[in-house]
ChimeraX commands (.cxc) that place a marker at each C-alpha (Angstrom):
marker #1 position 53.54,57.62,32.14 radius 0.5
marker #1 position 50.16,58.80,31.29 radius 0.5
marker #1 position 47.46,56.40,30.29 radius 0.5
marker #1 position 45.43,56.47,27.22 radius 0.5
marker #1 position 41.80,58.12,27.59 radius 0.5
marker #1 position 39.82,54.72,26.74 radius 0.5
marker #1 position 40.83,51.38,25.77 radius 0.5
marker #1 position 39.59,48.86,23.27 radius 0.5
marker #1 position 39.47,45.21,24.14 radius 0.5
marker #1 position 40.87,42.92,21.55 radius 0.5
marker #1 position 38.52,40.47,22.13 radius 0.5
marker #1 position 35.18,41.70,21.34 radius 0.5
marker #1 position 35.70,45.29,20.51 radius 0.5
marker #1 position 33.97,46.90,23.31 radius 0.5
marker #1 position 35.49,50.76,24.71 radius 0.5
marker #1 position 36.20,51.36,28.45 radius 0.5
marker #1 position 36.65,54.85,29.34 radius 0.5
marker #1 position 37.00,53.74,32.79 radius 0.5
marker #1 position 40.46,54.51,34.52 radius 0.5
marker #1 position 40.84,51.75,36.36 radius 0.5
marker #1 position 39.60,49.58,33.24 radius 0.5
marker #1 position 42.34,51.46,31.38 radius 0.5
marker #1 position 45.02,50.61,34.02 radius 0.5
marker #1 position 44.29,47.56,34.27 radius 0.5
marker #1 position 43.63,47.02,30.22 radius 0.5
marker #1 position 40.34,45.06,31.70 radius 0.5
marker #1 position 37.30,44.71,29.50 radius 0.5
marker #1 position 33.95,44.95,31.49 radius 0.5
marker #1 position 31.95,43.93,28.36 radius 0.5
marker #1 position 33.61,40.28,27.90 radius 0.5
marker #1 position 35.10,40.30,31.47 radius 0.5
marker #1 position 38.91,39.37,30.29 radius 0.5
marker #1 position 41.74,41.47,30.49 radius 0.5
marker #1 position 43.54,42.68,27.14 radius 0.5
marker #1 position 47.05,41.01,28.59 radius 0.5
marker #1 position 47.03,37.76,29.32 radius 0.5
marker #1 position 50.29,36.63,30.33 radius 0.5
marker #1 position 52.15,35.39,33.63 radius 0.5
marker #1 position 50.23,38.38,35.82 radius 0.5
marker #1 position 46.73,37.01,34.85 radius 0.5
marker #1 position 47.40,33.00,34.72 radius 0.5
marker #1 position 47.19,31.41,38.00 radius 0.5
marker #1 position 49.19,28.75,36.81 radius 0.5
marker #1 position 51.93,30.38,35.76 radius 0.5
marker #1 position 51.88,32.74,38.94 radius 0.5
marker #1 position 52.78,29.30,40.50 radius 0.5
marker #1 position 55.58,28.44,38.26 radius 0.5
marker #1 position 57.30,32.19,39.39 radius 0.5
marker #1 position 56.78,30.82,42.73 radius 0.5
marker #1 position 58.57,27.47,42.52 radius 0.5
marker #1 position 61.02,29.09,40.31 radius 0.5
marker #1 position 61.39,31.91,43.02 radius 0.5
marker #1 position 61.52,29.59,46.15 radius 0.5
marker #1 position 64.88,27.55,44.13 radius 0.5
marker #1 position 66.64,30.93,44.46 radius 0.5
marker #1 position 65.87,31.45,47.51 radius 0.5
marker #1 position 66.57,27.73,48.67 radius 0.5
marker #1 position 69.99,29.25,47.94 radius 0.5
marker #1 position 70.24,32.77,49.85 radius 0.5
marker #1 position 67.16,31.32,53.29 radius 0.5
marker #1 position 66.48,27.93,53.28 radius 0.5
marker #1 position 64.09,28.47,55.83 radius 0.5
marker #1 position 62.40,30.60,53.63 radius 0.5
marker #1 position 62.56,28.86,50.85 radius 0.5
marker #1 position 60.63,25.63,52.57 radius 0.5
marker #1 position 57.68,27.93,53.47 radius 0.5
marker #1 position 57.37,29.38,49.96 radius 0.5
marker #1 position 57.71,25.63,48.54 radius 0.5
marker #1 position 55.22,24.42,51.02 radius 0.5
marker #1 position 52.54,27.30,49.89 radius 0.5
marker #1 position 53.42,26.44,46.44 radius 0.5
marker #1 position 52.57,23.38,46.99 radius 0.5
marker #1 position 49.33,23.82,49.21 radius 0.5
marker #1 position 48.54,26.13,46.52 radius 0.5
marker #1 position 48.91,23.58,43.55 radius 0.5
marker #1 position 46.73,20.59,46.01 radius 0.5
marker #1 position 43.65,23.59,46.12 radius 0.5
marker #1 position 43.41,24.21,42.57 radius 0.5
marker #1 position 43.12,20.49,41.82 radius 0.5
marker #1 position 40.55,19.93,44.44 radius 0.5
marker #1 position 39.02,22.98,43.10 radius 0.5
marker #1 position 39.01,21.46,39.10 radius 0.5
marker #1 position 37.96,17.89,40.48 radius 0.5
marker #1 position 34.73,19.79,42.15 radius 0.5
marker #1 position 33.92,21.55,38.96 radius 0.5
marker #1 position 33.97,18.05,37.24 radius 0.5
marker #1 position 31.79,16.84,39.98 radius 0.5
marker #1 position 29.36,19.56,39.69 radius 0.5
marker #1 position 29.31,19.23,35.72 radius 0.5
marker #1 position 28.52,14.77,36.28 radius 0.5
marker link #1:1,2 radius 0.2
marker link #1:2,3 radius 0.2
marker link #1:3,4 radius 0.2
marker link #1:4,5 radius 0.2
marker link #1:5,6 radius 0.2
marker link #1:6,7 radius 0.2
marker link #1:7,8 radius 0.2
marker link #1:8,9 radius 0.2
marker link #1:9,10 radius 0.2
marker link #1:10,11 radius 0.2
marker link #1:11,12 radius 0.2
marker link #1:12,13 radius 0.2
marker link #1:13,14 radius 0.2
marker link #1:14,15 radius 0.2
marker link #1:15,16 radius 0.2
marker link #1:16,17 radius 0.2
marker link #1:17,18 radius 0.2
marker link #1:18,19 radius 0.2
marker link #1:19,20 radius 0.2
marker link #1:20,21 radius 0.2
marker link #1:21,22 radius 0.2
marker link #1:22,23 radius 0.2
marker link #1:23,24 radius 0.2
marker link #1:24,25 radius 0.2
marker link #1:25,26 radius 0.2
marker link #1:26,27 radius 0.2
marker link #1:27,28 radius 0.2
marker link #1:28,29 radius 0.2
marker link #1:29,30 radius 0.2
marker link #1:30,31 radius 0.2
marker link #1:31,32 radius 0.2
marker link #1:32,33 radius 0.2
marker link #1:33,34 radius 0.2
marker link #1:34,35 radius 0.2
marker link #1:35,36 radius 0.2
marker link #1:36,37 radius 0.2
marker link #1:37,38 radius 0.2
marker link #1:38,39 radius 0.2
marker link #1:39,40 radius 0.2
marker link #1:40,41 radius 0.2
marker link #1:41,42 radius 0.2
marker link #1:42,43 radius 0.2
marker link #1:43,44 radius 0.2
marker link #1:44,45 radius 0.2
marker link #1:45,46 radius 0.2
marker link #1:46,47 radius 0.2
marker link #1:47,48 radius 0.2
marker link #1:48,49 radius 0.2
marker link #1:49,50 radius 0.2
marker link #1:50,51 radius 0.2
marker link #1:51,52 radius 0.2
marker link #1:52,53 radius 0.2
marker link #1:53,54 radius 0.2
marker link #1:54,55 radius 0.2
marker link #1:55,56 radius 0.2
marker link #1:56,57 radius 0.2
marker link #1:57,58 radius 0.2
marker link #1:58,59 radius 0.2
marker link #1:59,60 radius 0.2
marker link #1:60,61 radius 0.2
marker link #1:61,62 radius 0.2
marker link #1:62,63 radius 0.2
marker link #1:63,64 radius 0.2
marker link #1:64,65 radius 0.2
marker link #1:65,66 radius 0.2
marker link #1:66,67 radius 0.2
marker link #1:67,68 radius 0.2
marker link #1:68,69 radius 0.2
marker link #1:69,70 radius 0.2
marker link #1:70,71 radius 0.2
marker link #1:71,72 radius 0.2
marker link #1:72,73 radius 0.2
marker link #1:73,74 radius 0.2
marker link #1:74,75 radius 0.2
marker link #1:75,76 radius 0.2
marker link #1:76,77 radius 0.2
marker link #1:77,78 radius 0.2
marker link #1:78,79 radius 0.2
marker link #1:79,80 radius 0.2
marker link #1:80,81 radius 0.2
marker link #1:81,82 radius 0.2
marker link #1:82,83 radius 0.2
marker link #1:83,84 radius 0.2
marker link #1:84,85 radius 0.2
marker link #1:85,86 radius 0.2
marker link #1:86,87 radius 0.2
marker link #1:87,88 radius 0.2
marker link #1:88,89 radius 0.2
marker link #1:89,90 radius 0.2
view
């Protein structure tokens, strides 16, 4: 597949002839990428986790606890993260 020789962010416009910009359809003008979907939202990166460690609950339980348990330690650091931003902002 070969990439396009710039890309235009949706956003604001800007053009990025940068390769890696065009890979990665990132805009270094407003700093956000042109997809924003399940690859770019930390919270729904966590949701393919939980969903992932059900099936494999199924196939490794082992597993599956240990991929729950990140999930989950995961989930307790972004809140403690958000509370400290609400601290910062009292």
């Amino acid at each position: 597949m070969t990439l396009p020789e710039s890309i235009t962010c949706p956003f604001c416009g800007a053009t990025s002839t940068h390769p890696l910009d065009i890979q990665e359809r990132y805009c270094p003008a407003c700093k956000r990428y042109a997809v924003e979907g399940p690859e770019r939202d930390p919270a729904a990166k966590l949701e393919a986790l939980a969903d992932k460690s059900e099936e494999l609950a199924r196939q490794k339980p082992y597993s599956a606890a240990l991929l729950k348990l990140s999930v989950v330690q995961r989930k307790s650091a972004q809140a403690e993260r958000e509370r400290a931003k609400e601290r910062e902002k009292s």
